[in-house]
N, C-alpha and C positions, 0 to 999 in steps of 0.2 A: 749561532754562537752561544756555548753555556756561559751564564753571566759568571762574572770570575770576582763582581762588589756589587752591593747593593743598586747601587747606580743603576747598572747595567739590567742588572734583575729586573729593577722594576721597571726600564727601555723594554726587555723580554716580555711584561708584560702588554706593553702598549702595542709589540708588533704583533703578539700574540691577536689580540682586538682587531688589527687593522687587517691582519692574515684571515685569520678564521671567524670572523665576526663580520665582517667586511657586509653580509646581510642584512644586518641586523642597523636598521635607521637612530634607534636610542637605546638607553639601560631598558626600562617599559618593554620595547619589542623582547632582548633576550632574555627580563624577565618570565613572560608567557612562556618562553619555547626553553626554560632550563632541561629538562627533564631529558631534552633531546641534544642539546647541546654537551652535555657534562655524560653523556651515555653512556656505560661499558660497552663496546661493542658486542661482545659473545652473554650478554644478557640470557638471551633467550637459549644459553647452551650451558648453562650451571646444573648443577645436582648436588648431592650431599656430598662433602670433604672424605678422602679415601685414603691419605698415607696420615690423618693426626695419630701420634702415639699417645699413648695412658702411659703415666708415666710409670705409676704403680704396677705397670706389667712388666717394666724389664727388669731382668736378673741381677743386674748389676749398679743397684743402688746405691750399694755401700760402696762401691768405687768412686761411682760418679760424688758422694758426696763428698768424702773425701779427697777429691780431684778439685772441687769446691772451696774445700775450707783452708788446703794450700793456698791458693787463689789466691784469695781473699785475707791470708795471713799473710802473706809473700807481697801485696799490694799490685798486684796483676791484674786488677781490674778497675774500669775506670766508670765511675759512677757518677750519672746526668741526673740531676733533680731539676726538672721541667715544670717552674712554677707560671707558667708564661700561661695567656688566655688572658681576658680579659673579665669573667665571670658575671657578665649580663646578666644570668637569670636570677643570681645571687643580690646582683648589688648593691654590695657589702667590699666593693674594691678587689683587690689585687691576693690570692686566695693563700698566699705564702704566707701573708701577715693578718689572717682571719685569725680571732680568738677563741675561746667560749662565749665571752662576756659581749662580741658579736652578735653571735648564733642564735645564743637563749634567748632573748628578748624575740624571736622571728618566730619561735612556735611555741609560745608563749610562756617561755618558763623564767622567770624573774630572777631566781636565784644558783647560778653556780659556783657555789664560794668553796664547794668539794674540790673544784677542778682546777690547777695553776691554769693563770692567764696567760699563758704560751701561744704564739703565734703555732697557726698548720707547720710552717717551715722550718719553726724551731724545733719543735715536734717531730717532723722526720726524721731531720736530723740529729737530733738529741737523740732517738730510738734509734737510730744506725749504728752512733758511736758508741752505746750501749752494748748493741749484742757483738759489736767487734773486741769490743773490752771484756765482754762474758768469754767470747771464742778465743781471746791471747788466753785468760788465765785457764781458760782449758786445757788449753796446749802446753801449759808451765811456762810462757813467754810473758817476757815484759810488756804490759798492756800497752805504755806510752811508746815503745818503741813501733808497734804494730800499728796503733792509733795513726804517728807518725806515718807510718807506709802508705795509707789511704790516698787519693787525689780523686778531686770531685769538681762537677761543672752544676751550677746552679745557674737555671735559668729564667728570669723574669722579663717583665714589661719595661720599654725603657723607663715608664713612669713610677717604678717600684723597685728596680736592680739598684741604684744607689743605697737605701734604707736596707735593704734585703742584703747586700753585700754586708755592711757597715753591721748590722745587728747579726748576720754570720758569725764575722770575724771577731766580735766582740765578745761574743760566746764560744767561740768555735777553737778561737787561733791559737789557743795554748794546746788544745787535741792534737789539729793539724798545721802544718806551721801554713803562713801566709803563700806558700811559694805553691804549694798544692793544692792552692783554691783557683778556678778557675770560675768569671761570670761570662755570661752575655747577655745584652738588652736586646730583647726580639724586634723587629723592627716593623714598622705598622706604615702604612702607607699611604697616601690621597687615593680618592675614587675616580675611575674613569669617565668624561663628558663624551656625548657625542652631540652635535646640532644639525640639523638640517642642513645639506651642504658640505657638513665639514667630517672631518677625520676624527679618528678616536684620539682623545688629549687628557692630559692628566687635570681636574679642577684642585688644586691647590688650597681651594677654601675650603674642600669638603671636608669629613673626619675621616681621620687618618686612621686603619683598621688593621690587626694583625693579618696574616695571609695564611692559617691556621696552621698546625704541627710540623706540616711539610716544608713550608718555607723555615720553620726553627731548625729543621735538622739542613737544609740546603744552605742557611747562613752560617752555620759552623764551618763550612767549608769553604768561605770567603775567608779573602785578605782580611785582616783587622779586626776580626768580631770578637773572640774571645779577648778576656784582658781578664791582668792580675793589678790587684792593690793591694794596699795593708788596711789596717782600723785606722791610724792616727794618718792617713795621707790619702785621702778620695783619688788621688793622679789614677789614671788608668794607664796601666801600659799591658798597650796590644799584642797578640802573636800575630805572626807572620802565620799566612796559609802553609808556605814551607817547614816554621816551627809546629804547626798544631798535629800537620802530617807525620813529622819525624815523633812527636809525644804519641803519636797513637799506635804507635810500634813499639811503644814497652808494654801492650796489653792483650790479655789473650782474647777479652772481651771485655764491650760499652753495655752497661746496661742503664737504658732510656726509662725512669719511672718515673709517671703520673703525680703531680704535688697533689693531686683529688684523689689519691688510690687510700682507703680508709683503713684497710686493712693493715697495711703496710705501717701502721700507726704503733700494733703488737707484733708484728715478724718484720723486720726490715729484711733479714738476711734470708735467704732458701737455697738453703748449700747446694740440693739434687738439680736444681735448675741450674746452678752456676756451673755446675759440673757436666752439666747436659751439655750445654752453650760450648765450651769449652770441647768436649768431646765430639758434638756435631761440627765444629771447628777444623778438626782435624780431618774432616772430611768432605772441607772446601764450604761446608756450607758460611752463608756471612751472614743471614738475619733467622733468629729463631724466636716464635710470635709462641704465645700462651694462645690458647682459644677454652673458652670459656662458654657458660650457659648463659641466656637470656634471663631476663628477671621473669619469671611467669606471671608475674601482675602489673609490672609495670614496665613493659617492654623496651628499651632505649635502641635509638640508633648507632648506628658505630660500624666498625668493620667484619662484612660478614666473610666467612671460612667456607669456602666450594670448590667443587672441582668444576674447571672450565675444560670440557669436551674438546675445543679446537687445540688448546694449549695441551692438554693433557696432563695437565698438573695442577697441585691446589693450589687457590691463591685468597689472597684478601683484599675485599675491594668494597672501598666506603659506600653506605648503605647511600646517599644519596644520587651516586653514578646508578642506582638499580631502578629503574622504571619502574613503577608499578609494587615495589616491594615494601613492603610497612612494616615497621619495628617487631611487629607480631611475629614476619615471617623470616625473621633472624634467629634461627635455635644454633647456631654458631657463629659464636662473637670475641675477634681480637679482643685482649685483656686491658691492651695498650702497656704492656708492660715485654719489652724486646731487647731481646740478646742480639749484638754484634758483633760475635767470635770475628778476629779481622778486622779491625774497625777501621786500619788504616785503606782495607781495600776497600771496603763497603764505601766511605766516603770518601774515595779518590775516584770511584766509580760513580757516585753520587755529580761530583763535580762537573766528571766530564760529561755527563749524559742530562741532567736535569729530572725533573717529573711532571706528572703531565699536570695541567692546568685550568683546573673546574673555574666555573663563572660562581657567583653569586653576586645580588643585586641589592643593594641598601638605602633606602631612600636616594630614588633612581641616579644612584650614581654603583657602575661596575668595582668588584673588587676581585680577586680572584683565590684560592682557597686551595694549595695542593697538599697531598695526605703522605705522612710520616708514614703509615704504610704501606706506599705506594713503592718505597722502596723493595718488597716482595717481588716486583716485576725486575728488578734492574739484578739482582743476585739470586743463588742457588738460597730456599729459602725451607726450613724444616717445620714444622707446628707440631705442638702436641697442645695436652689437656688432662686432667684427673679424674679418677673414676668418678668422684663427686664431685665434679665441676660446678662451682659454686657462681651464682648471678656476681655481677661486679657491682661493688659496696663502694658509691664513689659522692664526692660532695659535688652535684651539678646542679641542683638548686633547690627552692624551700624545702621540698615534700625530702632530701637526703639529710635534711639537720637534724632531726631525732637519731638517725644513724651514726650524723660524725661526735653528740656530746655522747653519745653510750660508748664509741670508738675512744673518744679521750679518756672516760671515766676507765675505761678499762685498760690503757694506755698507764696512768697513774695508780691505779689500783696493784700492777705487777711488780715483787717483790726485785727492791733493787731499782729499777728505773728513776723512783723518785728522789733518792738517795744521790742516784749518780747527775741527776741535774743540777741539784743543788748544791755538790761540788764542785759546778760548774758556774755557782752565783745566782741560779734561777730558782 
């Protein structure tokens, strides 16, 4: 049965354990044997990605962008800010509400008094509502009324979505009214016990751990997750699965970005991709994934881009389902940045099917870990990339904080953005 609430989800997990674990005598045992447990199975039958498109190749650019900036002027598109993770390697907390005044002290720079002390998340967001304000008066439209059109789902930790809403809406809600904000607190869970003798059990004492990307995007499609508030009134009032269903059929595409994506700091908006999305759309496809270059020096894990031989099509499949393969030998790599032309079939389809369910082991207690792009396997899925497919510029920990203060510096530096903040009181 697909879990249809949390509850149930994480019951799926435990029969998950007692199904396909049922081997495995403690956490310890499946630690040793990950590698073979969480396996792609057609490992041994990948090669280089065969249909990603350049985007720069196709003829019809100027349509697709303009296909785009309708969109996105018309309020047809619904925009996920995924500030959820927990940022361990960082820790410096909950990465929506990372500052400069953070950062600098970590590599050792004392003084950012050049840079507003603006959270990450105010930051994206403020650079969103920016170029949609640039894009009305381009068009000779009323910025506020287009501002207006927007609706967006910001997503954090349940230990951070409270403050994260409430500093939104505080800045935000005269932009967009409160009715077109949408949070959800991602939900984190106990580790699995097993003892000698006994069954797999949930320990209740242990810490309670996100279940990474996959499970964010599979709890959006639960009863109750999503909820609206205002600034002066915390109440949350929840959607109905049936409500969040019926909202995601005013849109021609979801797009899921990264709150760690640096870049995203000076372009929020990429009209040709939105237009892409939209136009791949039209031809049933439901997830369109970025792929992107490996950093050449510093190689990161992530979702590699292959064609699977038995399948015979490409897919993206996180580097830790790959036996044997080391961050080196990822030269095509998800951006984490994905289009949902359809969004309401993509997750109604997501609902009723689920994703699969990697182990990982944290002081020996089980937790399980499934991947937002694993949705690739469940729908018709397109990829492309750019001729100069740039490594991903992302905050995931010390050695990327020279990256994200040059990212802000240059963020405030752009004529106009600082102006429009502090119409906004910041």
């Amino acid at each position: 049965m697909v879990p249809a609430n949390l509850d149930a989800y994480a019951q799926s997990c435990r029969l998950w354990a007692r199904t396909c674990l049922a081997a495995y005598p403690h956490p310890r045992a499946v630690a040793a044997s990950l590698d073979e447990i969480n396996a792609y199975p057609q490992t041994r039958r990948l090669s280089p990605p065969r249909t990603v498109q350049i985007l720069e190749s196709r003829p019809d650019r100027p349509r697709l962008k303009e296909l785009g900036r309708a969109a996105a002027l018309a309020g047809q598109i619904f925009w996920e800010h995924a500030a959820a993770g927990e940022g361990a390697r960082l820790g410096l907390g909950p990465k929506f509400l990372i500052k400069p005044s953070d950062l600098s002290p970590q590599c050792g720079q004392s003084d950012q008094s050049d840079l507003a002390d603006l959270g990450l998340g105010l930051r994206r967001l403020g650079r969103f509502f920016f170029e949609v304000d640039q894009l009305a008066r381009a068009a000779g439209l009323e910025p506020l009324t287009v501002l207006g059109r927007q609706k967006l789902l910001v997503v954090a930790s349940e230990d951070a979505i409270d403050e994260v809403a409430q500093q939104t809406l505080a800045v935000f809600g005269s932009v967009a009214p409160a009715a077109n904000w949408l949070f959800m607190a991602q939900a984190a869970f106990p580790g699995l016990k097993r003892e000698a003798g006994q069954d797999w059990e949930f320990d209740l004492a242990s810490p309670h751990r996100l279940h990474n990307h996959g499970s964010m995007a599979w709890q959006k499609t639960m009863d109750g997750q999503l909820f609206r508030r205002t600034v002066n009134d915390p109440t949350r009032h929840y959607l109905s699965q049936a409500e969040f269903f019926q909202l995601l059929t005013e849109f021609v595409d979801l797009v899921s970005l990264n709150v760690e994506d640096l870049d995203y700091l000076t372009q929020a908006l990429d009209l040709e991709t939105l237009g892409l999305a939209i136009e791949l759309g039209k031809k049933d496809y439901g997830m369109v994934m970025e792929i992107t270059a490996n950093h050449p020096e510093r190689p990161i894990k992530g979702g590699m881009c292959a064609y699977d031989e038995v399948l015979g099509r490409d897919v993206v499949i996180e580097s830790f389902r790959l036996q044997g393969v080391q961050p080196r030998d990822i030269t095509h790599l998800n951006k984490n940045f994905n289009h949902y032309p359809h969004p309401e079939r993509v997750f109604s389809r997501l609902a009723r099917q689920g994703l699969f369910l990697p182990a990982v082991v944290y002081d020996d207690r089980l937790y399980f870990q499934p991947v937002q792009g694993d949705l690739n396997f469940l729908v018709p899925t397109a990829f492309f990339t750019r001729r100069t497919a740039k490594a991903i510029n992302s905050l995931k920990s010390a050695a990327d904080i020279p990256s994200a203060l040059l990212a802000m510096k240059k963020q405030d530096e752009d004529i106009g953005y600082r102006e429009f903040m502090r119409a906004l009181g910041l």
